[in-house]
N, C-alpha and C positions, 0 to 999 in steps of 0.2 A: 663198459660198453663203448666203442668208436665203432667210428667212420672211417675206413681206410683206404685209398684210391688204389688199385688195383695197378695203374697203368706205370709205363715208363718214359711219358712226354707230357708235356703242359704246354697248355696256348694262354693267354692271358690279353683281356682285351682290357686296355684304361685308355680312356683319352681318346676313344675311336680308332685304339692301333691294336693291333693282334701280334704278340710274339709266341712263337712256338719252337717246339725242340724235335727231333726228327722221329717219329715214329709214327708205325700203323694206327695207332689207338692214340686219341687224346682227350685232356680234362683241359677244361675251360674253369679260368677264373676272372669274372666278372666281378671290377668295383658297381657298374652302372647293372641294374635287373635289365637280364634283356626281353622283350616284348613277348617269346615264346616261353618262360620261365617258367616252369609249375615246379613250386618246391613240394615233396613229399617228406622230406625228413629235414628236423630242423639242429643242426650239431654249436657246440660250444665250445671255444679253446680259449686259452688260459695264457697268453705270454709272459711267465716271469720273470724277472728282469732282476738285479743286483750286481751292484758297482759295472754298469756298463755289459752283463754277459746274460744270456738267457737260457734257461734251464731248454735242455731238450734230452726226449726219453730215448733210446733203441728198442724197436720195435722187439718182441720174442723169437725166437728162431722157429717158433711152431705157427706163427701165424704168417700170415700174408703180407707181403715185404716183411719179413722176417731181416733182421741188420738193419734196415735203413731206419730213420731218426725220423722224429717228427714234436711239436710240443702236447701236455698233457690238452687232452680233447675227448669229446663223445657226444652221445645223441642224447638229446634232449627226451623226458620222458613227460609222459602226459601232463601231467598236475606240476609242472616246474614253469619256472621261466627262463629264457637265457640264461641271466646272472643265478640262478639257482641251480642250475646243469652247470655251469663253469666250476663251481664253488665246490659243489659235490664231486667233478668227475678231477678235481685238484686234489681232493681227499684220497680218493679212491688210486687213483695213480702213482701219488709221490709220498702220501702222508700229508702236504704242509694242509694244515686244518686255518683257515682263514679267521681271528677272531671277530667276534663281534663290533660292527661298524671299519671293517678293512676289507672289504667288498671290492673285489677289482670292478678295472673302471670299463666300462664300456667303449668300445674302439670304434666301432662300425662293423657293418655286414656285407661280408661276401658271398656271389652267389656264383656258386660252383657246378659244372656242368660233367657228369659221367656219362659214357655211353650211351648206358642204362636209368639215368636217374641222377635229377636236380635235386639240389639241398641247400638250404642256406646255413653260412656258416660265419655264428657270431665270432668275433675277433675282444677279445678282453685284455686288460695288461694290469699286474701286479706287482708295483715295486718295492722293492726291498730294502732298508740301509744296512741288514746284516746278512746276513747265509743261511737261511732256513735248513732244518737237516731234511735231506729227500731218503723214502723209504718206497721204494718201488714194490709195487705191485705183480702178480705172477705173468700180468701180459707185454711186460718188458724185461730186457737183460739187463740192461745197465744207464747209466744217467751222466749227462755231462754238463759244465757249464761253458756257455761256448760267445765269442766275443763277433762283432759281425767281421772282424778283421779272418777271425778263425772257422766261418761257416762254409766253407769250401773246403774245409780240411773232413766233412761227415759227408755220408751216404745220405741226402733227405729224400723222402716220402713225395712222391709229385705231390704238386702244389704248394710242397713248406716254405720254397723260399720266396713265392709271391705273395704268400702270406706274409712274410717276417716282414720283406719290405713296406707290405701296405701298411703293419704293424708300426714299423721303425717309424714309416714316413709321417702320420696321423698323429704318433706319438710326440714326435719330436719338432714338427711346426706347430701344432694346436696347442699342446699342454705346457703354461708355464709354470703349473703346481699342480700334483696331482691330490689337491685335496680333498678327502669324502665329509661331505657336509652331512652333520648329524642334527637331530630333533629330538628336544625334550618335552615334557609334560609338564609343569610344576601347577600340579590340581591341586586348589587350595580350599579348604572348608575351616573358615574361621582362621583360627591361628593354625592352622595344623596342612600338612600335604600329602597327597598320596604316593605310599612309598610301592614297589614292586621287586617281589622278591625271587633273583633268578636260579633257577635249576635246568639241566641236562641240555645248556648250550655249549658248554665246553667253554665258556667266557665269565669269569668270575660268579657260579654256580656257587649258591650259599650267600652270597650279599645281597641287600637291598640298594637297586637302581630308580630310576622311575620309568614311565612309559616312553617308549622312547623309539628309535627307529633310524634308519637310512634314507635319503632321501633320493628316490629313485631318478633315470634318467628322466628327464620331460617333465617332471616334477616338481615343481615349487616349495618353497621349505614351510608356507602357511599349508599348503595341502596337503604335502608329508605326516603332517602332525594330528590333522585334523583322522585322515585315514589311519594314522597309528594307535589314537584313541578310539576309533570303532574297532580296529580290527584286535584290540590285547585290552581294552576294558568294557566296549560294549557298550558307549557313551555319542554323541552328539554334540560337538560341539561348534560355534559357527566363528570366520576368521575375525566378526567384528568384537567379539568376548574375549581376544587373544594380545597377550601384550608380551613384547621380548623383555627380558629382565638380566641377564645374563647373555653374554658369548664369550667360549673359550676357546681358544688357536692350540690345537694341543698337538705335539707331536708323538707320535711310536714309532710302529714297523712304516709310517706316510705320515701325511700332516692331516691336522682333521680342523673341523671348524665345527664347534658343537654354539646349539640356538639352543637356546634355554626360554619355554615359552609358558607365561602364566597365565591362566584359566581359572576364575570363582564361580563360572556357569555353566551348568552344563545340560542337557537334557535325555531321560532314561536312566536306569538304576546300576551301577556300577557291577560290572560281572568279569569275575576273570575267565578271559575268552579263548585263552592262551595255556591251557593249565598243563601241558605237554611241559612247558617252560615256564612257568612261573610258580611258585609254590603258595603264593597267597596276595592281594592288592590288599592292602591295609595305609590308614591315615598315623601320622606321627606328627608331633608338634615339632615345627622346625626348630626351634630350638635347644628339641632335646631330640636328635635322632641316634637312632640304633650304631651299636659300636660295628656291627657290619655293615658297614656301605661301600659303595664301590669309593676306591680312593678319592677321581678325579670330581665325580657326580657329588659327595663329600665337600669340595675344594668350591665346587660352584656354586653349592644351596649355602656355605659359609659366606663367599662374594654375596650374594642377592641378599643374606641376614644385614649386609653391610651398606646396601644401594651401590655396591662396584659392579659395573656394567660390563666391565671387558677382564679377560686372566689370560695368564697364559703358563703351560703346563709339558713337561721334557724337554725342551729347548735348550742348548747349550751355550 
């Protein structure tokens, strides 16, 4: 499902300047909400990015701008959030299925003005250090990777390319590492921890993890965690019961910084709350855990058996 601007001109106002391109109809793209602003629909895109070039789709010949390009995007549906409409509608368009804890990052939000209809449109970026294979979906023809040197060389979608730039620009003064900071659980009951065992994420399904989670925009990594243990065990736990034990710097498809947090208190009875995706919460003695564990989570409750506070994990 997208959003697709109908028109063949764009005004764009930043910085209290308005640029526009010559036509009867135009779409307004606002970094700043302007005062008259009523968003009715709230849309998601996705810019992803590797070795310097970014993925863009060509619209279907059957659809509206039919030829012209645009990046993978849609409308947000009820029960989602931003980054959960971004994530899905990246699946849905291209195939790349985002693994667990490689969350694109949050960019900022633009608010886009049609004729007919305001919408806000979150802006996200997904970098890459390899080539994800893209598998398009029926609402495109074809897919390219395109350099900003070579972005004049496509047809784009009004508005794409005041998007890419706010994209480009936010991306490339703000972020000196696009790391996603991750959050663990290490709930301990006597000698033993609670393990969590994941099913039908499409991210190492069949091993035992622990509770564990992303730490969202706006979001502190002691609150992160606290919120990840109600909402996937159903538990209580407060930040002054909480002690870091572990950090890993670990690299993949991004850099991740994973917090390994320990917990002996807790309050309410442990329920798996999650059971769409987990297959059972169960305690194991950290010294003898299960030969299926995830490799890295493995790598870390070893570190913590040892009192080593920091690791570090893909790095060449």
């Amino acid at each position: 499902m997208d959003i697709k601007s109908t028109s063949l001109s764009v005004k764009k106002a930043l910085d209290n300047k308005m640029i526009s391109s010559n036509s009867s109809r135009l779409i307004e793209v606002h970094e700043i909400k302007p005062e008259d602003f009523n968003a009715r629909v709230e849309v998601a895109a996705v810019y992803v990015e590797v070795h310097d070039k970014v993925l863009f789709l060509q619209i279907s010949k059957q659809k509206k701008e039919g030829g012209l390009w645009g990046v993978p995007a849609g409308k947000q549906e009820s029960n989602e959030t931003p980054q959960q409409a971004s994530i899905r509608e990246l699946y849905e368009e291209t195939g790349i299925k985002l693994e667990n804890h490689l969350h694109p990052k949050f960019v900022g939000t633009l608010y886009i003005r049609k004729p007919d209809l305001d919408y806000n449109y979150h802006v996200f970026h997904a970098k890459f250090t390899t080539t994800p294979t893209v598998i398009i979906s029926n609402e495109h023809q074809s897919y390219k990777w395109v350099s900003m040197n070579e972005i004049n060389t496509i047809s784009l979608m009004a508005g794409a390319k005041e998007a890419l730039d706010y994209c480009v620009k936010l991306t490339s003064s703000k972020v000196r590492t696009d790391a996603s900071v991750n959050v663990y659980l290490v709930l301990r009951k006597d000698d033993k921890i609670l393990l969590h065992l994941r099913k039908n994420t499409g991210y190492c399904d069949g091993l035992y993890g622990l509770v564990s989670g992303h730490v969202e925009n706006g979001e502190s990594a002691v609150s992160s965690i606290i919120r990840e243990a109600a909402e996937e065990a159903g538990i209580l736990i407060k930040s002054s019961d909480l002690n870091v034990v572990h950090m890993m710097h670990r690299q993949t498809n991004r850099s991740n910084v994973d917090i390994f947090f320990e917990c002996c208190v807790w309050d309410k009875l442990i329920t798996n709350k999650e059971p769409e995706k987990c297959e059972e919460l169960k305690f194991y003695p950290l010294n003898k855990l299960p030969n299926n564990m995830v490799n890295y989570i493995n790598d870390a409750l070893r570190c913590i058996l040892k009192s080593k506070i920091y690791s570090e994990e893909g790095w060449k």
